[in-house]
Structures are given as C-alpha cells and as structure tokens.
DOMI-803171 format. One record per residue: residue in one letter; residue number from 1; x, y, z of N, C-alpha, C in turn. Coordinates in Angstrom, 2 decimals, always signed. Example, Ala and Ser with C-alpha at 12.3 -4.5 7.8 and 13.67 -1.06 7.14 Angstrom:
! DOMI-803171
<A,1,<+13.19,-5.69,+7.80>,<+12.30,-4.50,+7.80>,<+13.20,-3.30,+7.80>>
<S,2,<+12.85,-2.25,+7.08>,<+13.67,-1.06,+7.14>,<+12.90,+0.03,+7.87>>
! end
This chain:
! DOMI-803171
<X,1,<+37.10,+0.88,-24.61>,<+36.42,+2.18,-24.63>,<+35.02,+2.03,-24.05>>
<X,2,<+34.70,+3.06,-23.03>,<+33.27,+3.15,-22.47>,<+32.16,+3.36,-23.65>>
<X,3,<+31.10,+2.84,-23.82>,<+29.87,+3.22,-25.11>,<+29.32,+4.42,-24.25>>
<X,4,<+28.97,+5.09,-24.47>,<+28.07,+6.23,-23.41>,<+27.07,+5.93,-22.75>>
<X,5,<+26.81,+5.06,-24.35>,<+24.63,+4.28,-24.23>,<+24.90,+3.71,-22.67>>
<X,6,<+25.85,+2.96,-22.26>,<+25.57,+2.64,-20.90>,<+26.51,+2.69,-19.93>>
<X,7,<+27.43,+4.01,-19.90>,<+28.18,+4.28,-19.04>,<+28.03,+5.11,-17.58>>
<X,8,<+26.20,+5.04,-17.29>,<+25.89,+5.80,-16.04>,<+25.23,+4.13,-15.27>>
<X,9,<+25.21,+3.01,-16.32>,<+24.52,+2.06,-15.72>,<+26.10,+0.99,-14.85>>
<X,10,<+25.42,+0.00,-14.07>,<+26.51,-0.80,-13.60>,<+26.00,-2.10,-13.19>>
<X,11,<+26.40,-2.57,-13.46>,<+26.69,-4.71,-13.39>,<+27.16,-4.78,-11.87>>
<X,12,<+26.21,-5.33,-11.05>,<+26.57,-5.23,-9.31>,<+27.20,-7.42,-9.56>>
<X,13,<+28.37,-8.07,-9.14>,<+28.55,-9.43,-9.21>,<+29.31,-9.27,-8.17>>
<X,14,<+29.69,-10.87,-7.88>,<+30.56,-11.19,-6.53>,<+32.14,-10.89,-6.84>>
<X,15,<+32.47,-10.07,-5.55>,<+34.07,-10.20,-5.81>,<+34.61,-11.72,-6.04>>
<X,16,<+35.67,-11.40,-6.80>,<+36.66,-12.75,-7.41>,<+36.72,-13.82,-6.19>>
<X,17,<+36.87,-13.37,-4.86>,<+37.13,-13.94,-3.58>,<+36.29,-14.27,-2.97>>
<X,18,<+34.77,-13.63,-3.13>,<+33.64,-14.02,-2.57>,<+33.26,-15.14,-2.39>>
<X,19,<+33.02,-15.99,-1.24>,<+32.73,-17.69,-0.72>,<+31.28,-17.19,-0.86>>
<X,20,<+30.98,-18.22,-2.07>,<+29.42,-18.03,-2.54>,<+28.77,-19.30,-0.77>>
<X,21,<+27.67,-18.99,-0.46>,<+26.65,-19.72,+0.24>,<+25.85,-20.51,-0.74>>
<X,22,<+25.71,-21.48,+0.37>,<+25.29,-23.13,-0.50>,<+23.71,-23.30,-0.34>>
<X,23,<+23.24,-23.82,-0.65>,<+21.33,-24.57,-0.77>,<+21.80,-25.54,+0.59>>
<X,24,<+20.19,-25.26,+0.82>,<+20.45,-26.69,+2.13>,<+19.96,-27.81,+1.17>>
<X,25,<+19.98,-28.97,+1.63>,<+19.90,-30.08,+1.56>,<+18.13,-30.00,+1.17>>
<X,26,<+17.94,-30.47,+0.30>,<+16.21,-31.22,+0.71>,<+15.35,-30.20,+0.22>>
<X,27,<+15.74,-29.17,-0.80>,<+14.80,-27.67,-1.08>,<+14.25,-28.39,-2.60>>
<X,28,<+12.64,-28.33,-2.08>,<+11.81,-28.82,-3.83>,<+11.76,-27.14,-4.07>>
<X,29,<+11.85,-28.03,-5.33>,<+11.12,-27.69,-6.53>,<+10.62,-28.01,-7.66>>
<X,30,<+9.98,-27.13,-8.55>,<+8.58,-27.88,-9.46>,<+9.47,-27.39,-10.51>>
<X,31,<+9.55,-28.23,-11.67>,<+10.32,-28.53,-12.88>,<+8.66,-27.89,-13.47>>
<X,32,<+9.59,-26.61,-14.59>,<+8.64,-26.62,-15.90>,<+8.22,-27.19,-16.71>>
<X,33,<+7.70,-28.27,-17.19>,<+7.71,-29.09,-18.34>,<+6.54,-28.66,-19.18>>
<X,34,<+7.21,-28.38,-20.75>,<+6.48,-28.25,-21.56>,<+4.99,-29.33,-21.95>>
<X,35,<+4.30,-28.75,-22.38>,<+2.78,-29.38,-22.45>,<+3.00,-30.13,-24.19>>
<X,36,<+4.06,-29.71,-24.70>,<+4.03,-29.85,-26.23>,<+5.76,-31.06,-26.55>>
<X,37,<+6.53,-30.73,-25.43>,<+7.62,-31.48,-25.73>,<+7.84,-31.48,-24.26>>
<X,38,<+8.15,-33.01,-23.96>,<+8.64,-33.45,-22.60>,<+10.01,-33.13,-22.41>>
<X,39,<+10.75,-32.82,-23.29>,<+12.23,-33.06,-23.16>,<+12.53,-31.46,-23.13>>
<X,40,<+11.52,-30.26,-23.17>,<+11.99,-28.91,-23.24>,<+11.24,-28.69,-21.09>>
<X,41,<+12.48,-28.42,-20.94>,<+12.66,-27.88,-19.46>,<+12.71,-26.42,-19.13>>
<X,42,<+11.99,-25.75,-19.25>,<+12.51,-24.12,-18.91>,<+12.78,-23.60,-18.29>>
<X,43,<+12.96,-24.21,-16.90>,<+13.46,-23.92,-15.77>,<+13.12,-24.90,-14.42>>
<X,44,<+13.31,-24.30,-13.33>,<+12.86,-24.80,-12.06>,<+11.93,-23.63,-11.04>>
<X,45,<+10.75,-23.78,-10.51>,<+10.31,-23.06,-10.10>,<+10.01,-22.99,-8.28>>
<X,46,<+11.20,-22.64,-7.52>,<+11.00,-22.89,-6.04>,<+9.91,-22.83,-5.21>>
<X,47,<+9.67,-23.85,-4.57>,<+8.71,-23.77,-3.53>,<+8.54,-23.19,-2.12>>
<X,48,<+8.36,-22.50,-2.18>,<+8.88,-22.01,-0.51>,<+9.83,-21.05,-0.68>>
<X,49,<+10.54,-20.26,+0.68>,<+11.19,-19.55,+0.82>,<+12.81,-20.08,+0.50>>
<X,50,<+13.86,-19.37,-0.05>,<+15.28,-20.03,-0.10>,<+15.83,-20.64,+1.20>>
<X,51,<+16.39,-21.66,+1.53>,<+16.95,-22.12,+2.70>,<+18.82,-22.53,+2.50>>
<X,52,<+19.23,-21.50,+2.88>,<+20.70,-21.52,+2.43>,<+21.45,-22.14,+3.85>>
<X,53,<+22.72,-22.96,+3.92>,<+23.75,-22.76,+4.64>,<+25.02,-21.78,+4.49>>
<X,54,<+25.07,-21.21,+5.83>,<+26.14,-19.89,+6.20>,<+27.25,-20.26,+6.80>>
<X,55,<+28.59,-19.56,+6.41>,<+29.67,-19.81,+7.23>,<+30.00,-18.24,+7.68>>
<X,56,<+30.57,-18.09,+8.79>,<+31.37,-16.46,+9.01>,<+31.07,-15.63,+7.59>>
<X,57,<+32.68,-16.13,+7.10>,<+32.58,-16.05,+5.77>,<+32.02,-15.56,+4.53>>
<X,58,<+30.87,-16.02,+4.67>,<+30.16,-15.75,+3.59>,<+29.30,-14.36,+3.60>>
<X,59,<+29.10,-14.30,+5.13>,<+28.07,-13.51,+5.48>,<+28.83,-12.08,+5.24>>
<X,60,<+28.86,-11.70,+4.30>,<+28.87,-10.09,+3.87>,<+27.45,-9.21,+3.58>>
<X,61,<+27.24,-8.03,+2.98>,<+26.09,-7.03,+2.44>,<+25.12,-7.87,+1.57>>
<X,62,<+26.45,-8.53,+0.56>,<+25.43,-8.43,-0.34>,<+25.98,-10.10,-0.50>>
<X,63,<+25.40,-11.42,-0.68>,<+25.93,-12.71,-0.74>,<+25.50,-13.30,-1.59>>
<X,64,<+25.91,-14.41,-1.95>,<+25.19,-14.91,-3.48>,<+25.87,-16.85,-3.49>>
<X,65,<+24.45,-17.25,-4.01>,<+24.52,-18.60,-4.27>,<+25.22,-18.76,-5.42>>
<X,66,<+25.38,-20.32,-5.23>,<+25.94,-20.95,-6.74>,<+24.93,-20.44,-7.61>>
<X,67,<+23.45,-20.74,-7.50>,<+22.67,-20.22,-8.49>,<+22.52,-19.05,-8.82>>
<X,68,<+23.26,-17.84,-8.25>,<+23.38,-16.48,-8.43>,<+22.31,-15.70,-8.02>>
<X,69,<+21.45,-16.30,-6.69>,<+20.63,-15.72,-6.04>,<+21.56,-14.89,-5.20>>
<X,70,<+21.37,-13.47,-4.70>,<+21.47,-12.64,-4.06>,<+20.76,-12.28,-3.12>>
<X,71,<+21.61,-12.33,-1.79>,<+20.90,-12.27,-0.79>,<+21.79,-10.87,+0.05>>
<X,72,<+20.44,-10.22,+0.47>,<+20.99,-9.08,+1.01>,<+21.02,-9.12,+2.64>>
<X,73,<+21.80,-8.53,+3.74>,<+21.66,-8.86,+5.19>,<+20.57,-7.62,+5.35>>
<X,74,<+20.60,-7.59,+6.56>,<+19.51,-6.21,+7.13>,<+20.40,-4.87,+7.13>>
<X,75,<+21.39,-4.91,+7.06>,<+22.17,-3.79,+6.91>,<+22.16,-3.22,+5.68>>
<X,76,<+21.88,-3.74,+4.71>,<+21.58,-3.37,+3.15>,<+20.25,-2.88,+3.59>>
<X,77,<+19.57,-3.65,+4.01>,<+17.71,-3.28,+3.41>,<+17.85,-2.09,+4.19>>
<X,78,<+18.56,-1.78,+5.47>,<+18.12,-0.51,+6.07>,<+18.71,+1.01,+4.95>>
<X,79,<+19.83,+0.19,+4.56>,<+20.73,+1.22,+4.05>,<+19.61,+1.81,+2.59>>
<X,80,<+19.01,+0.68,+1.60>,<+18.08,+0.75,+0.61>,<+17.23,+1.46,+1.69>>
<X,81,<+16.27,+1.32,+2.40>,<+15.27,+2.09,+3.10>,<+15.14,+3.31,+3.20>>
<X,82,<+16.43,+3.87,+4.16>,<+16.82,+5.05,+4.02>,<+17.31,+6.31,+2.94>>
<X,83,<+17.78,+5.39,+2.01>,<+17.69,+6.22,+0.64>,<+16.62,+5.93,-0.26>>
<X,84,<+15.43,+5.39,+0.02>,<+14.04,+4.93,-1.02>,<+14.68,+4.69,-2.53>>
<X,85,<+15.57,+3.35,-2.12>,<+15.82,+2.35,-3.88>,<+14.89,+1.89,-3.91>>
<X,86,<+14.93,+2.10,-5.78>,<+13.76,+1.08,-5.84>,<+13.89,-0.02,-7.03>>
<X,87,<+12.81,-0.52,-7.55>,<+13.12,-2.01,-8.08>,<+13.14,-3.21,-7.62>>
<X,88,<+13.10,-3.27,-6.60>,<+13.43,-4.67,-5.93>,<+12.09,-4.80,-4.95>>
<X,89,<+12.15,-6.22,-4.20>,<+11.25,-6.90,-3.50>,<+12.21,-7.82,-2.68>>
<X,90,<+11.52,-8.06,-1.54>,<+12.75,-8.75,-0.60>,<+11.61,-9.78,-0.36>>
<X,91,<+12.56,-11.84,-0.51>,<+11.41,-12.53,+0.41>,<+13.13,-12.86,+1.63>>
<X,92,<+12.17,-13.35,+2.72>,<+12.82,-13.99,+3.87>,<+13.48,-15.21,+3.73>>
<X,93,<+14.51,-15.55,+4.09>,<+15.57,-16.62,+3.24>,<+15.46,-17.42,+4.95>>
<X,94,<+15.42,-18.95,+4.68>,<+15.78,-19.96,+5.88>,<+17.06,-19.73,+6.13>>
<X,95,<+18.12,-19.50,+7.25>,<+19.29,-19.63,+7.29>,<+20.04,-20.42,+8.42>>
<X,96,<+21.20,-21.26,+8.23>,<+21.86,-22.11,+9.05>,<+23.11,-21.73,+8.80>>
<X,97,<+23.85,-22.48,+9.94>,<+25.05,-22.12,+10.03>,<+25.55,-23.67,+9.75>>
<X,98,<+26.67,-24.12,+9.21>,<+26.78,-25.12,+8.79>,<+27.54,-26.19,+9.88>>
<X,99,<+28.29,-25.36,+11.02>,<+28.58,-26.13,+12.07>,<+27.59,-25.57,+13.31>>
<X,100,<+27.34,-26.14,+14.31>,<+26.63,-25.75,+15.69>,<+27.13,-24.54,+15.90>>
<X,101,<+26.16,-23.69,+16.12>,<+26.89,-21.91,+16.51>,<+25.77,-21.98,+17.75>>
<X,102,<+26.26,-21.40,+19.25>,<+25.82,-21.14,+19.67>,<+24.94,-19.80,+19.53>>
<X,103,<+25.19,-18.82,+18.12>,<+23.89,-18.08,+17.85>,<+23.41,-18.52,+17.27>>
<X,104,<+22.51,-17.56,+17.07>,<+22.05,-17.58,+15.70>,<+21.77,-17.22,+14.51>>
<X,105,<+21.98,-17.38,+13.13>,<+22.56,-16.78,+12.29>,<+22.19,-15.47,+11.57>>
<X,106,<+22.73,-14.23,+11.07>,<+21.60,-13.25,+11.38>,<+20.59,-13.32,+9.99>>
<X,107,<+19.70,-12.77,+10.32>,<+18.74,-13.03,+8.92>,<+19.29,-12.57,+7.34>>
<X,108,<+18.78,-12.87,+6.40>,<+18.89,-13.13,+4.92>,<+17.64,-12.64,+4.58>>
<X,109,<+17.87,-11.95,+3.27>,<+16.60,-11.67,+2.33>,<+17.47,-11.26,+1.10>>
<X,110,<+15.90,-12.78,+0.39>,<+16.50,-12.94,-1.39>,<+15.74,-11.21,-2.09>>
<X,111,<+17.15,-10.94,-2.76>,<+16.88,-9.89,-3.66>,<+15.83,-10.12,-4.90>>
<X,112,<+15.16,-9.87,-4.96>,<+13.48,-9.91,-6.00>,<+14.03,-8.64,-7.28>>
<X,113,<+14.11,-8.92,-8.31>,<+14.28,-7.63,-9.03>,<+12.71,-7.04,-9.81>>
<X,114,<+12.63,-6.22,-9.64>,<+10.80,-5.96,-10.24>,<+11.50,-4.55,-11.27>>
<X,115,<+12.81,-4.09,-10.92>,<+13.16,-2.78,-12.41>,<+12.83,-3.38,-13.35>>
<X,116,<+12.68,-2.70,-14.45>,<+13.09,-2.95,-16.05>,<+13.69,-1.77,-16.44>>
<X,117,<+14.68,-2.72,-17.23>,<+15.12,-2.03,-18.27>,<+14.80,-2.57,-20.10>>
<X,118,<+13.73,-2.81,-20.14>,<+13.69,-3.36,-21.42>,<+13.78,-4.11,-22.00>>
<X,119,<+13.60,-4.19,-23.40>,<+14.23,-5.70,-23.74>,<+15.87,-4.93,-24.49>>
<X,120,<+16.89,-5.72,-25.28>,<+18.03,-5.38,-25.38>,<+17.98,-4.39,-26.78>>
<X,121,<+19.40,-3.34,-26.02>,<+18.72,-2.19,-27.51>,<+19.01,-2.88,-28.45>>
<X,122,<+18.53,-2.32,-29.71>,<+18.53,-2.93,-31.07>,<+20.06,-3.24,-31.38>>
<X,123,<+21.37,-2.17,-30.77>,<+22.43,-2.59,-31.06>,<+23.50,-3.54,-30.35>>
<X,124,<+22.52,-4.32,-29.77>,<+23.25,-5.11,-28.87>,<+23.36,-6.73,-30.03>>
<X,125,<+22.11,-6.51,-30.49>,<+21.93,-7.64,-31.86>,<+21.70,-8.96,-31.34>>
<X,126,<+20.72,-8.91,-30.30>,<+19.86,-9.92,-29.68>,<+19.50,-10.99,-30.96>>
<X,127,<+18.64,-11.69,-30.99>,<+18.07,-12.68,-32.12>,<+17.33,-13.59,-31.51>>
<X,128,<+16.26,-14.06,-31.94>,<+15.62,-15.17,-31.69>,<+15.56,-16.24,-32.08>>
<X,129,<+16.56,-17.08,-31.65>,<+17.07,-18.60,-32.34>,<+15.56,-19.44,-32.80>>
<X,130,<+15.10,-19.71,-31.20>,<+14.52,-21.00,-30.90>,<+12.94,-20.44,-30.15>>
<X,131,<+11.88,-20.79,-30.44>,<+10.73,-20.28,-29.12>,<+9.59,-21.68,-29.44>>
<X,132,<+9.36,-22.02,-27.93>,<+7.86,-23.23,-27.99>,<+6.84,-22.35,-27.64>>
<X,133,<+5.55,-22.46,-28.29>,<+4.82,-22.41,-27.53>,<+4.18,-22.65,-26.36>>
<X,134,<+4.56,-24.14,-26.23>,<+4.09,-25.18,-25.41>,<+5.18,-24.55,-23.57>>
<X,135,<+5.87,-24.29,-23.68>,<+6.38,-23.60,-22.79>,<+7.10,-22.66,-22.22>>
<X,136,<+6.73,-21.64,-23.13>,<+7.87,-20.42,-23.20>,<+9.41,-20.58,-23.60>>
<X,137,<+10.08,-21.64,-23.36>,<+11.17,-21.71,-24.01>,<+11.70,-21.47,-25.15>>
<X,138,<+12.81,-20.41,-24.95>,<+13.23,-19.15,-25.86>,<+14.55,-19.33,-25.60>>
<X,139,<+15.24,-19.80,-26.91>,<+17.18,-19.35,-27.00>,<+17.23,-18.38,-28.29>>
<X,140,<+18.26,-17.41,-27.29>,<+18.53,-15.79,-28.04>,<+19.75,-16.40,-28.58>>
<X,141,<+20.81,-15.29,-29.12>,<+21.94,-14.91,-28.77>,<+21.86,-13.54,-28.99>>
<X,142,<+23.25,-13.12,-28.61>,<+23.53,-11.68,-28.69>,<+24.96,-11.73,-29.16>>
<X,143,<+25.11,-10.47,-30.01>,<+26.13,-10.07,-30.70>,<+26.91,-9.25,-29.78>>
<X,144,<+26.50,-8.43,-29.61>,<+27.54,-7.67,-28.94>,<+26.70,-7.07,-27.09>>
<X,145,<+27.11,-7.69,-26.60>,<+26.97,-7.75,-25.06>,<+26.92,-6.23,-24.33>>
<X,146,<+28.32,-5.64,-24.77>,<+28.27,-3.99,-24.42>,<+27.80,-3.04,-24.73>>
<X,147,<+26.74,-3.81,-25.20>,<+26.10,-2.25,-25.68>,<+24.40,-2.72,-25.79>>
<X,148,<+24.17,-3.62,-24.60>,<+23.05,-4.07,-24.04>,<+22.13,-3.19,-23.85>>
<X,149,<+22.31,-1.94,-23.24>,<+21.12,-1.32,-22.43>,<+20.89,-0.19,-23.02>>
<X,150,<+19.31,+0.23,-23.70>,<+18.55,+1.22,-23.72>,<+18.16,+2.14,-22.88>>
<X,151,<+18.99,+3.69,-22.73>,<+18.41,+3.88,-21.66>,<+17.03,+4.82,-21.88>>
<X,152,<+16.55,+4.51,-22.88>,<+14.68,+4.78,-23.70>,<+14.34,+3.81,-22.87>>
<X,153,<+14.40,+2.37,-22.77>,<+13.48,+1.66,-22.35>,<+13.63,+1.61,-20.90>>
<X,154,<+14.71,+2.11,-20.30>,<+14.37,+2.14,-18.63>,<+13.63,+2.84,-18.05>>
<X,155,<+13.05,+2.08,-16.97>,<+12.12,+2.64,-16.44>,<+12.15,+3.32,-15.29>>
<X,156,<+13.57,+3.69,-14.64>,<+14.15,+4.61,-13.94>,<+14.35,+4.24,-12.66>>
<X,157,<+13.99,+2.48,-12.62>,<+14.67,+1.94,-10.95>,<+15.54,+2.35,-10.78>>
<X,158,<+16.22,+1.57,-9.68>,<+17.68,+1.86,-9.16>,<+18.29,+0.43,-9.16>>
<X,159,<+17.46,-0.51,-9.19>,<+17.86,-1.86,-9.52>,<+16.89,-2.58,-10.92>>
<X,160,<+17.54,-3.12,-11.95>,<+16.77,-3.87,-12.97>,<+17.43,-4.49,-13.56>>
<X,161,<+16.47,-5.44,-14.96>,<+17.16,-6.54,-15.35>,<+17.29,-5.68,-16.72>>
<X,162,<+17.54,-6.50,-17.73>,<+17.31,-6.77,-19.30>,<+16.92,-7.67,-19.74>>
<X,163,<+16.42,-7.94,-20.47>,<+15.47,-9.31,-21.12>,<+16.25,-9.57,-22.86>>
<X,164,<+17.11,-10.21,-22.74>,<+16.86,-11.69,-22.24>,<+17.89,-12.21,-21.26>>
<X,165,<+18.40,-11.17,-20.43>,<+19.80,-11.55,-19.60>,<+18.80,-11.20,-17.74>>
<X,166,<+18.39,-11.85,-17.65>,<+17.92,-11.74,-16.25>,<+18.17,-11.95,-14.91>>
<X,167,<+19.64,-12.88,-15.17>,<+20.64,-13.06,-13.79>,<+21.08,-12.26,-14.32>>
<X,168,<+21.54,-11.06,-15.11>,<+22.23,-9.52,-14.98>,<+21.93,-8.94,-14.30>>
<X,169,<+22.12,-8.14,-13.06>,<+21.34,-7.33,-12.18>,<+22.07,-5.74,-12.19>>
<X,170,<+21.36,-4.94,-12.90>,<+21.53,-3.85,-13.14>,<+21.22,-2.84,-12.31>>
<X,171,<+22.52,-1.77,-11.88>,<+22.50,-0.75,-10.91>,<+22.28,+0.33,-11.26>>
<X,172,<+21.62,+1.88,-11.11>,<+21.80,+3.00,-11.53>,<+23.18,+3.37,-10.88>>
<X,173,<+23.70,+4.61,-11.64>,<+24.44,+5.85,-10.92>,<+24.61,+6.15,-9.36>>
<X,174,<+23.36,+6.06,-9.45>,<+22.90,+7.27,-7.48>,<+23.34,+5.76,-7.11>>
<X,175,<+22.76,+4.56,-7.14>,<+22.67,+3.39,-6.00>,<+24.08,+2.78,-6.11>>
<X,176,<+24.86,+3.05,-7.36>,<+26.66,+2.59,-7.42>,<+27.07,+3.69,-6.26>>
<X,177,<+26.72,+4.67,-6.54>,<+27.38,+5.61,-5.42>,<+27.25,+5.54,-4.02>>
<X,178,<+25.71,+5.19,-3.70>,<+25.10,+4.84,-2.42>,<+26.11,+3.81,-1.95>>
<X,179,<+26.48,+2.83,-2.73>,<+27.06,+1.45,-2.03>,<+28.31,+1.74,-2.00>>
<X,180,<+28.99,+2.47,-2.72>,<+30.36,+3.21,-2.46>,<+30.54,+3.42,-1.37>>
<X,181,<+29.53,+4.47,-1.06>,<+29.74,+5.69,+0.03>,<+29.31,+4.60,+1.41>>
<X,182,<+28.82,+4.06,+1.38>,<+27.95,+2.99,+2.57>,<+29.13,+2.07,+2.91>>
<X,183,<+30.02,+1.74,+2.30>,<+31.15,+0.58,+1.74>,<+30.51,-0.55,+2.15>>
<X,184,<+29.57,-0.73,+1.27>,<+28.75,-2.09,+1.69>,<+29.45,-3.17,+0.58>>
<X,185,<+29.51,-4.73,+1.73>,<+30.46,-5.66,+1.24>,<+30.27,-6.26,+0.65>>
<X,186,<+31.07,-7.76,-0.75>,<+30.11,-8.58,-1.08>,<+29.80,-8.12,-2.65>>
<X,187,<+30.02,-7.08,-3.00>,<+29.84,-7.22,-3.93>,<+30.93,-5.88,-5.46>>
<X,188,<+30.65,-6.04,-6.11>,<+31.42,-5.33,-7.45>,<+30.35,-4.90,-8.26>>
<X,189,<+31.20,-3.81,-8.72>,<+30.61,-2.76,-9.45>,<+31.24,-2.85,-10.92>>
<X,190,<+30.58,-3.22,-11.85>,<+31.36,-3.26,-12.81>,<+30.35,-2.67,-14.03>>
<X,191,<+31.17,-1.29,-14.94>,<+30.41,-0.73,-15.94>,<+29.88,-1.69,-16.60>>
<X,192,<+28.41,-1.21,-17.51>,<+27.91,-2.65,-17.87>,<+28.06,-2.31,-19.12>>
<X,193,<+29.01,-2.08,-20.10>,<+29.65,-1.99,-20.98>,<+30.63,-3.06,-21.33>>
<X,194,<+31.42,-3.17,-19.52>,<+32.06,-4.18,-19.52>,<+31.54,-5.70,-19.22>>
<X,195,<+30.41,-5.51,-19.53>,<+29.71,-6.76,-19.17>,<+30.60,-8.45,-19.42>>
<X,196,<+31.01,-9.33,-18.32>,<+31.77,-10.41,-19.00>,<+30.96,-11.32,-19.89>>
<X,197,<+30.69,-11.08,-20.62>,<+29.78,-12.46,-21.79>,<+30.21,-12.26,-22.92>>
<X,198,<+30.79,-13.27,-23.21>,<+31.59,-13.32,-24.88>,<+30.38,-13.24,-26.05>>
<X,199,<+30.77,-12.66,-26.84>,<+29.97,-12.24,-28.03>,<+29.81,-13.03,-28.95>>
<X,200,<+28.39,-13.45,-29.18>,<+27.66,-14.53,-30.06>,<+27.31,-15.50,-29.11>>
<X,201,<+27.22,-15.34,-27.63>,<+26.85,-16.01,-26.34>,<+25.40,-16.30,-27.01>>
<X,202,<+24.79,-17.26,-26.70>,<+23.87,-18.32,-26.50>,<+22.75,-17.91,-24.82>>
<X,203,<+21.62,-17.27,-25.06>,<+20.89,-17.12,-23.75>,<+19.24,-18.26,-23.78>>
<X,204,<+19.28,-18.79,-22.94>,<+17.63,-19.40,-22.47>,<+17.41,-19.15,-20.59>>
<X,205,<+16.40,-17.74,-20.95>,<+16.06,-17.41,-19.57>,<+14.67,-18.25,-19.41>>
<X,206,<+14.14,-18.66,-20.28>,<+13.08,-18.85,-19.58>,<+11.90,-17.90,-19.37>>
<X,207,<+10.78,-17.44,-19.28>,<+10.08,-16.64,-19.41>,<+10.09,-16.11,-18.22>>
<X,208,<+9.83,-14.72,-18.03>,<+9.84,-13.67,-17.16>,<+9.41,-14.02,-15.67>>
<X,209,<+8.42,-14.86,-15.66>,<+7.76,-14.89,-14.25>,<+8.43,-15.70,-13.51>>
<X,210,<+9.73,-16.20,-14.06>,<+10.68,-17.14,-13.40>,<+11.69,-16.23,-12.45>>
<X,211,<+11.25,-14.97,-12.85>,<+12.23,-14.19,-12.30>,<+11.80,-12.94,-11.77>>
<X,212,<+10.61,-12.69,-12.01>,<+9.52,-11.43,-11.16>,<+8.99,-11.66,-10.92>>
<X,213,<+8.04,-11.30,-9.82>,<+6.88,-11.92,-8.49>,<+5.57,-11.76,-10.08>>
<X,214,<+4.94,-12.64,-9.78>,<+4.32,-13.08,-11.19>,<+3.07,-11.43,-11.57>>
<X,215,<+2.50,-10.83,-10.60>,<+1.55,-9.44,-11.14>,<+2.58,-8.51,-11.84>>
<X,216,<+3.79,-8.45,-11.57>,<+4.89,-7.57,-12.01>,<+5.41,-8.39,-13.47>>
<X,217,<+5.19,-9.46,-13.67>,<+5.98,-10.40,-14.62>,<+5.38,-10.51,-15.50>>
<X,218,<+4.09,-10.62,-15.44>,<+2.49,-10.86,-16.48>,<+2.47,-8.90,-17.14>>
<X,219,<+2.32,-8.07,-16.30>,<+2.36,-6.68,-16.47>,<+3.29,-6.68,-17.55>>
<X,220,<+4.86,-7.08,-17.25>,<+4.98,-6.46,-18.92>,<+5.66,-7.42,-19.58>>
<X,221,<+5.68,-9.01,-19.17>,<+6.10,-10.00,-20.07>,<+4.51,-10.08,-21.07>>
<X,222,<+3.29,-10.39,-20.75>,<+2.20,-10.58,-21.72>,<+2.31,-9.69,-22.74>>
<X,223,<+2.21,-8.41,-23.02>,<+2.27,-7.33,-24.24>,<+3.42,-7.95,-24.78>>
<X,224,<+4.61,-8.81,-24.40>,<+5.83,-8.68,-25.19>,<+6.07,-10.03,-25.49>>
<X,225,<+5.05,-11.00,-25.07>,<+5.21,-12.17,-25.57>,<+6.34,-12.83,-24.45>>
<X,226,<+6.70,-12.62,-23.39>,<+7.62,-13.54,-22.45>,<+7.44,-13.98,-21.20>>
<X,227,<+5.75,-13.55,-20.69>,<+5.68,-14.02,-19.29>,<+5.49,-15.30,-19.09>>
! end
C-alpha cells in the first residue's frame, strides 16, 4: 500500500541492467580521520574533479558509479535548464573511453544534490545509535524506511536528500514527469514509499558536507548538529 506522506515524492536509481561506469585508476583522496579515535573513518573526501572510464554502454542520461555517484550527460543538464530544476549543482567529470576511440568521449557532470528534505519524519523511527565528537561519525537506524519523508520539512526542490540517507536521491512529481515525458535514459523511478532498505537497516553517512558543496552543508548541517 502507497503511505500518502510520500506518494507525490520518487527514488530516481539505476535500471536492474544498467552497466554502472568505473573510477579511473590513480583518483586520491583524503581519508577523514577522527582527531579523538584513529580507527573511526567517516568517510573519504575527493580531490579534484571525478575521473571515470566509459564504454558505449554505459553512456546513457543519467549514469552511475559503483560508488553511486550520478553523472548526468549534457542532454539532461539542457533538458533541467529548460524546465528551471532545482536542487542540484553540476561539477565537470574527467572522462575516458576504456579502449582507443577515435572520438572523443562526450562530456559528464557529477550530480551535486543541494535540496533538502529534512531530517527523517518522526515516523520513519530514525535513532541515534552511535555519535563522536572527534569526527562527526554518526550510526542511525531506521525502523521503517517507507515512510521516510516529511513533506513539512521539504524545502520544495525538485531534487533532494534526507538525512540520514544521503545516497537517496529524491525526485519531486513535476521532475518524475519531466523525465517521463523527455524519456530520458539510465535511470528508474521508484515511489519512495517503496524505498528498497530493509527495516531496522543500520545507516553511517557521515556528516553532511561529505555530500553538499560545504556553504550549502554548514547552512543547515551546523543548527542540526551534522555538518
């Protein structure tokens, strides 16, 4: 059964068939390490722009790494342009083709999410296991997954997250329809009711700025204790 609370919202993920695109070889990055415990890791924080390898294949609308970065082609950003979505931030992605192509491959840009939607409604039954000071590291769980989203606390993007689920990438109504109507490729629409995460799931995102361009991340992770 659909909950209502979030049956105008939608869960954008890769079709079942989708050939995710790979990391190149040789991409740093700076490990979080807590100031208070060496052994608490909260993430990885990239240096530079993403540098992915491409096959035919892969290259659809909307594409996505093993790490569940989303990368949009220029045919998306025009398509977002023209209808003024909002929520998001685009950076410029390195791209290769993984055998010699006499082209060259067409450009990439990593999807930035800057929506909110809040932190999780009260009846989703979030909890706060675990939190350091020493480095933001925070394990939730959640009780019941489908019934995640407040739509009090949204802030009326067309793309956003939830906190504490931040590889969730949340669609409005108008922009499920936009990508309908556009038949842009690459990706699924799935009510976020039906969200796939088994219940009493285990979350460590890591604090906010791991995942919003940091003036957007500080803005409303500091008041809430997660940037």
């Amino acid at each position: 059964m659909v909950n209502d609370m979030s049956a105008n919202f939608w869960l954008i993920q890769p079709p079942s068939n989708q050939r995710h695109v790979e990391g190149a070889e040789g991409i740093r990055h700076e490990p979080i390490i807590c100031a208070i415990n060496p052994e608490h890791r909260s993430g990885w924080r990239p240096l530079g722009a993403l540098s992915v390898i491409v096959t035919p294949s892969s290259l659809t609308d909307f594409a996505w790494t093993w790490a569940s970065d989303i990368l949009l082609s220029q045919k998306t950003l025009d398509v977002f342009a023209q209808h003024q979505v909002t929520g998001y931030q685009v950076r410029p992605v390195r791209v290769s083709f993984r055998n010699r192509a006499k082209t060259e491959p067409p450009p990439l840009y990593e999807l930035v999410v800057t929506g909110w939607g809040g932190t999780a409604a009260p009846q989703a039954g979030v909890r706060l296991l675990e939190s350091c000071p020493g480095c933001m590291r925070r394990l939730y769980s959640i009780a019941e997954p489908n019934r995640l989203i407040d739509p009090k606390a949204w802030d009326g993007s067309d793309i956003f997250m939830v906190w504490p689920l931040p590889k969730y990438r949340f669609v409005s109504d108008r922009l499920a329809n936009l990508i309908r109507g556009e038949r842009l490729t690459g990706v699924d629409l799935i009510p976020a009711p039906e969200i796939p995460m088994t219940r009493g799931a285990d979350l460590g995102p890591g604090g906010l700025r791991l995942w919003m361009p940091d003036d957007r991340a500080r803005q409303i992770g500091e008041p809430l204790g997660i940037y």
